[in-house]
C-alpha positions in Angstrom: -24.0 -77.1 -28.9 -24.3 -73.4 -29.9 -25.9 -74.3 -33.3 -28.2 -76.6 -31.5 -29.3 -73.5 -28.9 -29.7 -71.1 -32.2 -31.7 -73.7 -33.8 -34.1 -74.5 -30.7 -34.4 -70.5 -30.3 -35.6 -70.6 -34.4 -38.4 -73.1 -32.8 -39.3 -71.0 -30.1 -39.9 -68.0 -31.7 -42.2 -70.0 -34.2 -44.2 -71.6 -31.1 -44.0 -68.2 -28.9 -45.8 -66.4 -32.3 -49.0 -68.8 -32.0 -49.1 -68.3 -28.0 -48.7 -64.7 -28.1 -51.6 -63.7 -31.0 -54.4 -66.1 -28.5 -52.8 -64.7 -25.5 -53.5 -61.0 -27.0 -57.2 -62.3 -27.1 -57.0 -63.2 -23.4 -55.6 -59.9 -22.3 -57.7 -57.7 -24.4 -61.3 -58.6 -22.9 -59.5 -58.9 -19.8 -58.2 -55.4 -20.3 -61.5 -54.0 -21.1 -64.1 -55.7 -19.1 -62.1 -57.9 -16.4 -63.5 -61.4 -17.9 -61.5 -64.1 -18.3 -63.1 -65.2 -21.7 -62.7 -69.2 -21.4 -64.1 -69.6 -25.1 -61.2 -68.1 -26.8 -59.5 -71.2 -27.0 -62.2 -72.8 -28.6 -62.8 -69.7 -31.2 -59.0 -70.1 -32.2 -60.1 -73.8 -33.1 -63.1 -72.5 -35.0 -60.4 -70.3 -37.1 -58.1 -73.3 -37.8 -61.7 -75.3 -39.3 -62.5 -72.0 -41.1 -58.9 -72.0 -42.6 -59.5 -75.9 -43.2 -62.5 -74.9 -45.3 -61.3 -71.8 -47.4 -57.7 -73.8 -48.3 -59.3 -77.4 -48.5 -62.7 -76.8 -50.2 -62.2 -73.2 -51.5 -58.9 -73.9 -52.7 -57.6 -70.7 -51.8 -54.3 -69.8 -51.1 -52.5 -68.7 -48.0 -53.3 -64.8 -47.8 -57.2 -64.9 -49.2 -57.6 -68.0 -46.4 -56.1 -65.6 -43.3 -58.0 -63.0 -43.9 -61.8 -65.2 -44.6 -60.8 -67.0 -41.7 -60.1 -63.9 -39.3 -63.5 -61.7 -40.6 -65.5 -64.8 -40.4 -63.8 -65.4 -36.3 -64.2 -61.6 -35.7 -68.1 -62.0 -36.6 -68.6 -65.0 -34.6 -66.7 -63.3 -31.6 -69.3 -60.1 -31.9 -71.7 -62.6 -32.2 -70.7 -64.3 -29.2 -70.0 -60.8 -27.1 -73.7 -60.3 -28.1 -75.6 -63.1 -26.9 -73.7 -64.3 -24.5 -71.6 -61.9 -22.5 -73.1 -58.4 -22.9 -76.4 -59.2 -20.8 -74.4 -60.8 -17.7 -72.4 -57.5 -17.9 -73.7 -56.3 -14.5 -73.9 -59.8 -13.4 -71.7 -61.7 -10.7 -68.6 -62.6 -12.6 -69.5 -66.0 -11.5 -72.0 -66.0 -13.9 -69.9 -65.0 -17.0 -67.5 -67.5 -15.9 -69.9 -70.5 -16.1 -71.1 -69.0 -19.7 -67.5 -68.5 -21.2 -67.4 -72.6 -20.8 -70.6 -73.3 -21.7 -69.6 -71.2 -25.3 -66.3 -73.1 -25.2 -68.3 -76.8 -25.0 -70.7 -75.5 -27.3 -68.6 -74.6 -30.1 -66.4 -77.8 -29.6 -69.4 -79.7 -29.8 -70.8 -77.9 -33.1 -68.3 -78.1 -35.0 -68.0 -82.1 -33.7 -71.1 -82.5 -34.8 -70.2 -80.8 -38.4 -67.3 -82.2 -38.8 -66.8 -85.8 -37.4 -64.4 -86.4 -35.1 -61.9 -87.4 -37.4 -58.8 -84.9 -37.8 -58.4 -82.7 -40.7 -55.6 -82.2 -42.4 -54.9 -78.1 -43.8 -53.2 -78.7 -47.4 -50.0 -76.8 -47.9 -50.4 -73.5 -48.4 -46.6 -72.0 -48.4 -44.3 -73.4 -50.9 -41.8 -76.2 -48.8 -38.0 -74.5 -48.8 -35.4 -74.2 -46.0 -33.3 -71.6 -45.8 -29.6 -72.4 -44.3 -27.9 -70.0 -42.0 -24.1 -69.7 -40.8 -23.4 -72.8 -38.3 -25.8 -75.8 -39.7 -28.7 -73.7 -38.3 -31.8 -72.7 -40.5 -35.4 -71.8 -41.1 -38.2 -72.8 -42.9 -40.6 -71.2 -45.4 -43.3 -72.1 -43.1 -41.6 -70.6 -39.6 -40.7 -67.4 -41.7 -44.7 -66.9 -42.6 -45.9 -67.4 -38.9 -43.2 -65.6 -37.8 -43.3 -62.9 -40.0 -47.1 -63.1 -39.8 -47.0 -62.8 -35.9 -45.1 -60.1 -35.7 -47.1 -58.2 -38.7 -50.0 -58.3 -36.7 -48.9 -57.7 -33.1 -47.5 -54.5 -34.5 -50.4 -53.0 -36.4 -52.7 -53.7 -32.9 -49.8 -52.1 -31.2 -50.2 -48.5 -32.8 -54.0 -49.4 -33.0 -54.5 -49.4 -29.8 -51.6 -46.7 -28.5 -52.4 -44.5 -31.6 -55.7 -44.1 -32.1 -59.1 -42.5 -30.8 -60.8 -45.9 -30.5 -57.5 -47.5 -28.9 -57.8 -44.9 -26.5 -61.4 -45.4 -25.8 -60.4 -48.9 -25.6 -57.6 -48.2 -22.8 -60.3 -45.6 -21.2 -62.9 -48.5 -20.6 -60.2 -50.6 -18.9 -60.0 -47.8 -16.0 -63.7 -47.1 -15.5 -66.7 -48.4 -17.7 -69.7 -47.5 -16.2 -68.8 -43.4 -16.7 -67.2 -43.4 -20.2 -71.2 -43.2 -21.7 -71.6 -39.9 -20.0 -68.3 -38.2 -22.2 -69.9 -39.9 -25.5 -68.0 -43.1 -25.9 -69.9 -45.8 -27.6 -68.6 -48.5 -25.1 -71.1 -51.5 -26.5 -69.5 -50.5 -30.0 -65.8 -50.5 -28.5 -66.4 -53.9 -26.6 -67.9 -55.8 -29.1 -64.6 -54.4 -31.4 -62.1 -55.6 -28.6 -64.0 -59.3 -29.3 -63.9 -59.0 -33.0 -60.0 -58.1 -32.9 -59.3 -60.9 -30.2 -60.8 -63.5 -31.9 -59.3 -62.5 -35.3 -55.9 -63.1 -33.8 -57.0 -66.4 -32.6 -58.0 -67.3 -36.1 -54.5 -65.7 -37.1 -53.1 -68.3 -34.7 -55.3 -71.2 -35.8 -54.4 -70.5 -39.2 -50.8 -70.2 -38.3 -50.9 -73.6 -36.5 -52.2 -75.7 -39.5 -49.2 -74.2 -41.5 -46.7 -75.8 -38.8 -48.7 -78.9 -37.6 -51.8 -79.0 -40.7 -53.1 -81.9 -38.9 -56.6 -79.9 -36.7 -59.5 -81.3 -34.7 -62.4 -80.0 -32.6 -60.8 -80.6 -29.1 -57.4 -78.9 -30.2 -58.2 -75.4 -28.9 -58.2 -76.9 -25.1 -54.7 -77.4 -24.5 -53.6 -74.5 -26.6 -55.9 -72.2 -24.9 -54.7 -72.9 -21.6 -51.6 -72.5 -22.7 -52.3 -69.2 -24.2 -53.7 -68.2 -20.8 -50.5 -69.1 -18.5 -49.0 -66.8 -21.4 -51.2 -64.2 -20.8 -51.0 -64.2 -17.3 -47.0 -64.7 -17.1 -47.1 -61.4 -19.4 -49.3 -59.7 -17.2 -52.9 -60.2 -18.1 -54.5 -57.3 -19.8 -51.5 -56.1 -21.1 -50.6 -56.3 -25.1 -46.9 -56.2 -24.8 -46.8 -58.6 -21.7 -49.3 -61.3 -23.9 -46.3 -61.3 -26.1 -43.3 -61.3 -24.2 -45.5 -64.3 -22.2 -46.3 -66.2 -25.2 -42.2 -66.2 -26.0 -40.9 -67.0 -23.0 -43.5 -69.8 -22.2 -42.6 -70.8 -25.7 -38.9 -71.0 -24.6 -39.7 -72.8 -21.9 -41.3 -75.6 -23.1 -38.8 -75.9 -26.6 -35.9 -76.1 -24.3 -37.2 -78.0 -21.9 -38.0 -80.7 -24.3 -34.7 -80.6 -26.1 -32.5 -81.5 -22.7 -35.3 -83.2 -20.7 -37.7 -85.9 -21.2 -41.1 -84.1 -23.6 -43.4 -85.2 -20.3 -41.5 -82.5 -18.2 -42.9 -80.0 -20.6 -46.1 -78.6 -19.3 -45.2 -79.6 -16.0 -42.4 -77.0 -16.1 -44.2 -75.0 -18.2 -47.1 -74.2 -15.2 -44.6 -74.3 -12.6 -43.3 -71.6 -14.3 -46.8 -69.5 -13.9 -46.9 -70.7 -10.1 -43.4 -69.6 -9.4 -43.8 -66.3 -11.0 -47.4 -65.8 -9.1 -45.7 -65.8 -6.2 -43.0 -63.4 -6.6 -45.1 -61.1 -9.3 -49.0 -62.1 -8.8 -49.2 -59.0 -11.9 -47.0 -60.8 -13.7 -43.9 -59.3 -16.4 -45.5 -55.9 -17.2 -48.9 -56.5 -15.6 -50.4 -53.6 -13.4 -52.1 -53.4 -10.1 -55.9 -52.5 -10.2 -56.0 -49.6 -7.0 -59.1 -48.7 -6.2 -59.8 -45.3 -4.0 -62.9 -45.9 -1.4 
């Protein structure tokens, strides 16, 4: 029973990795401009296809592949900020709302259109081994690059954003927007950054995903998006180190819940878990409350 614990953990922490780079998309527009960007789901699928191309036409390998598929997501999510979001800045949030899923069915229905409907299959990019640990547990190559990968990447945005002048300029919009121009901070520049670095985590994670399941199509951002979200908010919602530990433990949930109940239980428990926790902590894990003096 122990081994069979150690080895469900192994296939948490390779599902938790995927949920916590998207949910870190989710929680840094939140964190800078309090929008709930409903497209980011669909942009992680848009990195999976862009992966798809680079390994499947290209012929590249794994590294060259990440990194064309996360510039060519950071452009389209500037792109996106752009267009779409930056003139219904002063807007009702109503209004950004209804455009984050009109982007969302746009892009599913683009690449649809480009595509086919037909699924697409990523070829393999990471050599196939398994490496045995003590107790008939073990990894595979695969779970040690998206693992490995995962945790790569959450760390360098960790010291980004805690370490450096534009992090901080990034944290400094969070707390008040509308009087950062007047002490010089480019904040169009910084927003439209905090898109480019969300969405090339998504890719990271679309990317990731065809390495553990290679098989993609244009609808597969939905449910993994929402999923991402319920992370994000279990985390606490426009915090970095709560879209992680939220990506994990909603991970956790639904591995072990599958592996002692019946797989339909999954997402119910899964978003019973975000309604319970709502209750009791409506922040969530390490999220903070928004005081306002008047």
């Amino acid at each position: 029973m122990i081994s069979y614990l150690l080895q469900q953990a192994i296939n948490a922490l390779q599902l938790g990795s995927v949920y916590a780079l998207i949910a870190l998309g989710y929680s840094m527009v939140y964190g800078v401009l309090r929008l709930i960007n409903f497209a980011h789901g669909d942009i992680f699928m848009v990195g999976a296809f862009l992966g798809f191309f680079a390994a499947a036409v290209m012929r590249w390998p794994f590294v060259p592949t990440l990194l064309f598929s996360m510039a060519a997501t950071a452009a389209l999510g500037v792109t996106i900020e752009r267009v779409a979001y930056r003139p219904l800045r002063d807007a009702p949030r109503v209004s950004a709302v209804i455009t984050a899923l009109g982007v969302g069915l746009f892009l599913e229905h683009f690449v649809l259109a480009t595509m086919g409907a037909q699924p697409r299959q990523i070829p393999r990019m990471i050599p196939a081994r398994f490496y045995p640990l003590p107790g008939d547990i073990g990894f595979s190559s695969n779970q040690a690059v998206i693992f490995g990968v995962a945790v790569l990447l959450m760390l360098i945005l960790d010291l980004f954003v805690n370490r450096t002048l534009t992090g901080m300029a990034m944290r400094a919009i969070s707390w008040d927007i509308r009087h950062l121009p007047l002490m010089g901070v480019p904040v169009n520049r910084i927003v439209s950054l905090t898109f480019a670095i969300g969405s090339a985590l998504a890719a990271a994670g679309g990317i990731l995903v065809g390495l553990a399941y290679p098989i993609i199509d244009p609808y597969m951002g939905v449910l993994v998006g929402w999923k991402a979200f319920v992370a994000a908010v279990v985390g606490g919602i426009g915090s970095i180190r709560g879209a992680v530990a939220g990506g994990y433990v909603l991970a956790a949930t639904e591995v072990f819940v599958a592996a002692f109940l019946p797989s339909t239980y999954r997402d119910f428990v899964a978003f019973s878990l975000l309604l319970t926790l709502l209750v009791f902590r409506p922040t969530g894990m390490f999220g903070r409350v928004w005081a306002q003096k008047v």
